[in-house]
C-alpha positions in Angstrom: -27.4 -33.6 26.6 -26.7 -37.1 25.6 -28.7 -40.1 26.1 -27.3 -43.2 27.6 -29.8 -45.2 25.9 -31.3 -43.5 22.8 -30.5 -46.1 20.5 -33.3 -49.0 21.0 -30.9 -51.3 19.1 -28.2 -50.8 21.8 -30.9 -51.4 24.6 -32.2 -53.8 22.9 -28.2 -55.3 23.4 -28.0 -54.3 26.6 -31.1 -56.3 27.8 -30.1 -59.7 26.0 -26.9 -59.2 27.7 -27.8 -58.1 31.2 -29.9 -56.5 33.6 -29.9 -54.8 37.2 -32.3 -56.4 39.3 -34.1 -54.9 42.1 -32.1 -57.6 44.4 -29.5 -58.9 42.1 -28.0 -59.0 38.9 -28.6 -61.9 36.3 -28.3 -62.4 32.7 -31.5 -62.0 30.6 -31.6 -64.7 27.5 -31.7 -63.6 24.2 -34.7 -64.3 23.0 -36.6 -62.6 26.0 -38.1 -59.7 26.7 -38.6 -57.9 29.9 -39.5 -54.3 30.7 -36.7 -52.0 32.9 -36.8 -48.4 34.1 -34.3 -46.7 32.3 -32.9 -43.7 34.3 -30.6 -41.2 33.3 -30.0 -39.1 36.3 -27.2 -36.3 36.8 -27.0 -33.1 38.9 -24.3 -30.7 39.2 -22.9 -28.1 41.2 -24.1 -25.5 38.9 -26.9 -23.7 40.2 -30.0 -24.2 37.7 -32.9 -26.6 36.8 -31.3 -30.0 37.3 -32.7 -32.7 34.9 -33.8 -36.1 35.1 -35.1 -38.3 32.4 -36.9 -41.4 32.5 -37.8 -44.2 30.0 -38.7 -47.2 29.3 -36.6 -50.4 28.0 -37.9 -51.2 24.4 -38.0 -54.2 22.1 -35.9 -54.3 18.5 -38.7 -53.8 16.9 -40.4 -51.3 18.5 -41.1 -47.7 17.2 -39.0 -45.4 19.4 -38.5 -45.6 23.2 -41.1 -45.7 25.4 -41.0 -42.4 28.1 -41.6 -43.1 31.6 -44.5 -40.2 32.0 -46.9 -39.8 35.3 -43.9 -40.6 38.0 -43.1 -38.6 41.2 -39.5 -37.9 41.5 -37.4 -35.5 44.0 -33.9 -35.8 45.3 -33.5 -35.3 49.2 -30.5 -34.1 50.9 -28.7 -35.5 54.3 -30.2 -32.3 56.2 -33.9 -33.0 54.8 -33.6 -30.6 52.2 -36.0 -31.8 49.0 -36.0 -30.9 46.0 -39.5 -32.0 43.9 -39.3 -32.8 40.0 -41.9 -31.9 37.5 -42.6 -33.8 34.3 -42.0 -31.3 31.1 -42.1 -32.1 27.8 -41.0 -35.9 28.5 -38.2 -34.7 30.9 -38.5 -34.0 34.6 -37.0 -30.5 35.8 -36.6 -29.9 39.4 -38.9 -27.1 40.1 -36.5 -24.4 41.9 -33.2 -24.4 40.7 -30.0 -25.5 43.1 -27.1 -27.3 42.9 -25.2 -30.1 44.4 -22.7 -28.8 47.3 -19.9 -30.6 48.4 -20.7 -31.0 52.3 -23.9 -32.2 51.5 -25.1 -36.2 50.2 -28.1 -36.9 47.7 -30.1 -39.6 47.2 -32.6 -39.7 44.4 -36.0 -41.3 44.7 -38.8 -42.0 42.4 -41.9 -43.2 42.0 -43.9 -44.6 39.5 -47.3 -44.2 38.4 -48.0 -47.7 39.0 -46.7 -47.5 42.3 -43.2 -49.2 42.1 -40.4 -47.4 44.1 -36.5 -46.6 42.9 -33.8 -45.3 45.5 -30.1 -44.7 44.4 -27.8 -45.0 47.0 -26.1 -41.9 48.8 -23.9 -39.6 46.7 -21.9 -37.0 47.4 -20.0 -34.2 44.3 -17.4 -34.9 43.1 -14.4 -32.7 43.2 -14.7 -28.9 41.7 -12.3 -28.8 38.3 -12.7 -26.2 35.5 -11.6 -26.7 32.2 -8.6 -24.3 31.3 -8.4 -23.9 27.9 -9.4 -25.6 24.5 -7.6 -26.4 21.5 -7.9 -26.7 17.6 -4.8 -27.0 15.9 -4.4 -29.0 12.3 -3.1 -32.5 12.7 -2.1 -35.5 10.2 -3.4 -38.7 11.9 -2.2 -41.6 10.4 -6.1 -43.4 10.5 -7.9 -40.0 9.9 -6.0 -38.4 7.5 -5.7 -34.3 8.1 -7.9 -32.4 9.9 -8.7 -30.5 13.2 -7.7 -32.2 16.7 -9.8 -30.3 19.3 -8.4 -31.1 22.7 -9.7 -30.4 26.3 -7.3 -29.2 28.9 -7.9 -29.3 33.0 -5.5 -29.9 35.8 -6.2 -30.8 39.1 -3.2 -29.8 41.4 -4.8 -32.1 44.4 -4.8 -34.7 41.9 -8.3 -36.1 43.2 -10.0 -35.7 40.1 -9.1 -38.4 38.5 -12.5 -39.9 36.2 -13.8 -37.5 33.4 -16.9 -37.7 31.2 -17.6 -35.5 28.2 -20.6 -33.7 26.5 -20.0 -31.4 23.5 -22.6 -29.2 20.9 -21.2 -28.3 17.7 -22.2 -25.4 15.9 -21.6 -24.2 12.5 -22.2 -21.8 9.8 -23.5 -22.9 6.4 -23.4 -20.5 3.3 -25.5 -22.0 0.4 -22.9 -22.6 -2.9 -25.3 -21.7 -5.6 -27.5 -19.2 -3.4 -29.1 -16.7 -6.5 -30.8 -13.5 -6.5 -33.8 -15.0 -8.2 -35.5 -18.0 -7.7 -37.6 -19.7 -10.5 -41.4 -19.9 -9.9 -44.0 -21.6 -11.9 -47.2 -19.4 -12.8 -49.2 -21.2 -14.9 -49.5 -24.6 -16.3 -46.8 -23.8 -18.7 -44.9 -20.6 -17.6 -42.3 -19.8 -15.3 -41.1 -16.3 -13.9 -37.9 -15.1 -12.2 -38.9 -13.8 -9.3 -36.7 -12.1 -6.3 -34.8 -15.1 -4.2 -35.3 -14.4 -0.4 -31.8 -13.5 1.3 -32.7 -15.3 4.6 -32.0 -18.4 1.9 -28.0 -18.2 2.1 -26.9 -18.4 5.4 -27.8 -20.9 8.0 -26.8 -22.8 11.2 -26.8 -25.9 12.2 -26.3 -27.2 15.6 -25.5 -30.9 16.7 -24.7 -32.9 20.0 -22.8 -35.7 21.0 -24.1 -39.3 20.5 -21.2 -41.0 22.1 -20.3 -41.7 25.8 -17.1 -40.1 26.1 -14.6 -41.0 29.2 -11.0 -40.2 29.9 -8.8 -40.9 33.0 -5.7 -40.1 34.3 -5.0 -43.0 36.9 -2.1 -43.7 34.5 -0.5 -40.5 35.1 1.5 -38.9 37.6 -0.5 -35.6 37.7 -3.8 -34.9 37.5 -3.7 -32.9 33.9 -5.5 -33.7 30.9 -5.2 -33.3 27.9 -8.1 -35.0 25.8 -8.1 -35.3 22.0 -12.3 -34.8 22.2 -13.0 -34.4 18.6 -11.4 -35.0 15.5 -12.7 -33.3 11.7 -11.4 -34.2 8.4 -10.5 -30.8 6.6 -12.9 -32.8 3.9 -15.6 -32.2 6.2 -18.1 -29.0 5.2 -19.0 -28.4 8.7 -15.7 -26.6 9.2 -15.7 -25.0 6.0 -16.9 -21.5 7.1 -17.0 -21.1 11.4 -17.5 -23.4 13.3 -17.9 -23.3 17.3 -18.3 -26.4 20.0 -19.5 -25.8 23.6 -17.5 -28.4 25.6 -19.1 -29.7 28.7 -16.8 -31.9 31.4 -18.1 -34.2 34.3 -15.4 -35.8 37.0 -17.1 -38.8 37.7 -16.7 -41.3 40.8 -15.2 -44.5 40.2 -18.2 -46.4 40.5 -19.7 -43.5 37.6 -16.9 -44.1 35.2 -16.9 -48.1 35.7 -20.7 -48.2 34.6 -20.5 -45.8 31.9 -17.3 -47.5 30.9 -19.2 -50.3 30.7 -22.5 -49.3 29.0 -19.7 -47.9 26.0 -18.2 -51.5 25.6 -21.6 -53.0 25.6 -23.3 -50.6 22.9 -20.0 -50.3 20.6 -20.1 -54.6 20.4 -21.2 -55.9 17.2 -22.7 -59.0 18.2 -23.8 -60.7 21.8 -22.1 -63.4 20.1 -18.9 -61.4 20.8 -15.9 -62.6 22.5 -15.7 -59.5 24.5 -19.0 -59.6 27.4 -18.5 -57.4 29.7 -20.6 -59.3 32.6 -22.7 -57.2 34.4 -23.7 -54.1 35.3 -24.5 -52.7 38.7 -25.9 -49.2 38.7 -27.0 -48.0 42.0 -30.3 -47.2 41.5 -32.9 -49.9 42.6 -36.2 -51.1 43.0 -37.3 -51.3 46.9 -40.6 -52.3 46.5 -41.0 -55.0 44.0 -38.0 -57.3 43.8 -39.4 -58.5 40.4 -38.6 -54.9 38.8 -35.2 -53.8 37.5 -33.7 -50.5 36.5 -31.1 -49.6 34.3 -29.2 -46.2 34.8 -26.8 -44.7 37.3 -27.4 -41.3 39.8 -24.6 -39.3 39.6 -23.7 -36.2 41.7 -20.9 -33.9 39.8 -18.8 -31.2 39.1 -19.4 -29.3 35.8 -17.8 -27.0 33.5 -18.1 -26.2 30.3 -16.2 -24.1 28.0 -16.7 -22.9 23.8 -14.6 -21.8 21.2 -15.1 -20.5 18.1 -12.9 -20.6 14.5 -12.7 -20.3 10.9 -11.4 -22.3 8.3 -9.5 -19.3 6.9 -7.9 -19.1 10.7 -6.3 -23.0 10.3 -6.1 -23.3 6.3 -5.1 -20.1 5.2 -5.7 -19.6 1.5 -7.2 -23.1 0.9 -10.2 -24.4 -0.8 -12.7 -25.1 0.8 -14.1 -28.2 2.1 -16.7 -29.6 -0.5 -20.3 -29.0 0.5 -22.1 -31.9 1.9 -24.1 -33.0 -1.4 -23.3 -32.8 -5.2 -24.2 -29.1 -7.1 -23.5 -30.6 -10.6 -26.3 -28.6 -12.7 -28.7 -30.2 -14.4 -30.4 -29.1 -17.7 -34.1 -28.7 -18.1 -35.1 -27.6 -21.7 -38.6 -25.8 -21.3 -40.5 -27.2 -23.4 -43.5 -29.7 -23.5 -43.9 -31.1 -26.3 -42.6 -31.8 -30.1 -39.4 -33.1 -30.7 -36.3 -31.8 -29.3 -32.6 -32.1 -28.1 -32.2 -32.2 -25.6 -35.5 -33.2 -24.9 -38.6 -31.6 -23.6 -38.4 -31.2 -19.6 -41.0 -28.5 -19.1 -43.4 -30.3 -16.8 -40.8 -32.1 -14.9 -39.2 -28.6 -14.2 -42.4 -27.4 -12.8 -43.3 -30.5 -10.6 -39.9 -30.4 -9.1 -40.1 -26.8 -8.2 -43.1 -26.9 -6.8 -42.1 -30.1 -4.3 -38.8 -28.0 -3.4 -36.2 -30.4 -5.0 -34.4 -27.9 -7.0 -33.0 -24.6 -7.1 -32.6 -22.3 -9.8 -29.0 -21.7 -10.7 -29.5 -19.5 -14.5 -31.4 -20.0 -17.9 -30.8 -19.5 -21.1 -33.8 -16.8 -22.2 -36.6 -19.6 -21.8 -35.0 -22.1 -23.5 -33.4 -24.1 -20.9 -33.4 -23.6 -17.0 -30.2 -25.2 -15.0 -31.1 -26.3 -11.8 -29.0 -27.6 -8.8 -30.4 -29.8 -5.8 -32.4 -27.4 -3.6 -29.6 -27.7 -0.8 -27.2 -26.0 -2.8 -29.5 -23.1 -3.2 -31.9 -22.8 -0.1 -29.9 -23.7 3.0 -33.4 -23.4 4.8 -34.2 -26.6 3.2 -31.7 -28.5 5.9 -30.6 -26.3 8.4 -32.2 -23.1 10.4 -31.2 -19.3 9.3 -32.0 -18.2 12.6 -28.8 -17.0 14.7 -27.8 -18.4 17.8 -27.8 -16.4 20.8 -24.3 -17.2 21.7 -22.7 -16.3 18.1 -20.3 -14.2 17.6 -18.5 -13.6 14.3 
């Protein structure tokens, strides 16, 4: 899941800018500070653990972001129906899974451990619309250069959907470029063996979400149908080199939903508060009810999910091309094994050994015990970066 606020420099912007008071809106000045709830707050109408997350607002040059920990928080239906939270691992989960249906309105209250109360106002789901299908197809862009357009397609024949927000995980497969049989392994003070290189070495997977808000409408058009350039890759770019998969999750939004995330995007993509562009303010609907001193930041949204994955190759779009170049430079690099006297090139013995024994370099080949040729120890030991573990959902 993405956070709305994980960078503290773009909270940091966000509070010299602005902030939503318990009672009103004003405009914080720069060189202040003042503490906000931070709440990131969405349930669906898929039936699971819904999730809640809570934080604190944080100075520049603070450590991290501070999480709200200790705080009671449940969501309560127009028929009575509530559903509790419970604080895991930074994170509240509700406690029994359920899912937002659409004759029914949530409100979302919290409490903190200090005793301040939050209420959003009353929200009801937004219209049910699956994604039907996404794309990868090669594309020349005249800013991007070539690469892989990944597009999102739904259509919504009632034409009330309308506001769209997107989430996306990226998967992909790495295979090590100078992965040997045998590694190089110091034994002594001055001796190094070959010694069998672990296979679990070669292959890994890396997995990486999105950072970004990401919002599409379409007021603009006539239907209801989109068709959303979500993600763009350079066919430069190693991640694609082998397979590759992304897990596409889409949101319809409210108005109110996409106007503050909207928002939050233009405030935390500006350079400078200096800059021409302010946004004025921003009015979540989440406040503070029982200190009008307090303010929160965040938005309660109630929506309709789907989500959607694909998988392909880089054989599958570039059919007999080279492949992408891997992520860091494999140029080997001569180590003559020896440790003292003169020589040419010169004596790198104890180097050699202190570098393998950190994990900075791989073995590539030697020459009898002359010289060893070593590459970066990404290039040989994707385990160094990445996980070798396969995910549950891969399929080859």
């Amino acid at each position: 899941m993405k956070t709305l606020f994980k960078n503290k420099l773009t909270i940091a912007l966000l509070l010299s800018i602005l902030l939503t008071s318990c009672t009103e809106t004003y405009v914080l000045q720069t060189d202040t500070y003042e503490e906000a709830l931070v709440i990131e707050a969405t349930i669906t109408n898929e039936l699971k653990k819904q999730e809640i997350k809570l934080s604190k607002t944080a100075k520049l040059e603070d450590d991290g972001v501070a999480i709200e920990t200790g705080a009671t928080v449940s969501i309560k239906d127009d028929l009575g129906a509530v559903y509790t939270f419970k604080e895991d691992n930074g994170i509240y989960l509700s406690e029994n899974a359920f899912q937002a249906l659409p004759d029914r309105t949530y409100t979302l209250d919290i409490k903190t451990k200090d005793g301040k109360i939050y209420q959003s106002s009353n929200e009801t789901v937004t219209t049910a619309n699956e994604i039907e299908d996404i794309t990868a197809e090669v594309v020349t862009d005249r800013k991007e250069g070539r690469g892989v357009q990944i597009r999102v397609h739904s259509y919504d024949p009632a034409n009330t959907s309308k506001y769209y927000r997107y989430e996306y995980e990226e998967t992909y497969k790495i295979i090590a470029p100078v992965y040997r049989q045998e590694k190089a392994v110091p034994i002594g003070p001055e001796k190094i063996q070959l010694q069998p290189n672990d296979p679990n070495k070669r292959i890994c997977y890396t997995t990486k979400t999105s950072n970004d808000i990401i919002l599409t409408t379409t007021t603009d058009l006539q239907e209801d149908r989109v068709n959303f350039p979500l993600r763009f890759i350079s066919d430069q770019n190693y991640i694609i080199s082998h397979r590759y998969s992304i897990f596409v999750k889409q949101y319809v939004q409210n108005i109110a939903s996409y106007t503050f995330r909207k928002t939050m995007k233009e405030i935390s993509s500006s350079a400078s508060v200096l800059s021409p562009k302010q946004p004025g303010f921003v009015n979540g609907n989440i406040k503070c009810i029982s200190h009008t001193d307090q303010k929160a930041i965040g938005f309660f949204e109630v929506s309709s999910a789907s989500s959607k994955r694909i998988f392909f190759n880089y054989a599958d779009l570039f059919p007999k091309e080279e492949l992408p170049p891997y992520y860091t430079d494999c140029q080997e690099e001569e180590y003559r094994f020896c440790f003292q006297g003169v020589s040419i090139p010169p004596c790198r013995g104890t180097l050699l050994i202190d570098l393998i024994q950190l994990n900075r370099i791989s073995f590539s080949y030697n020459i009898e015990d002359l010289s060893y040729f070593m590459v970066p120890v990404e290039c040989g030991d994707c385990t160094s970066f990445s996980s070798n573990v396969i995910p549950s959902f891969w399929t080859n």
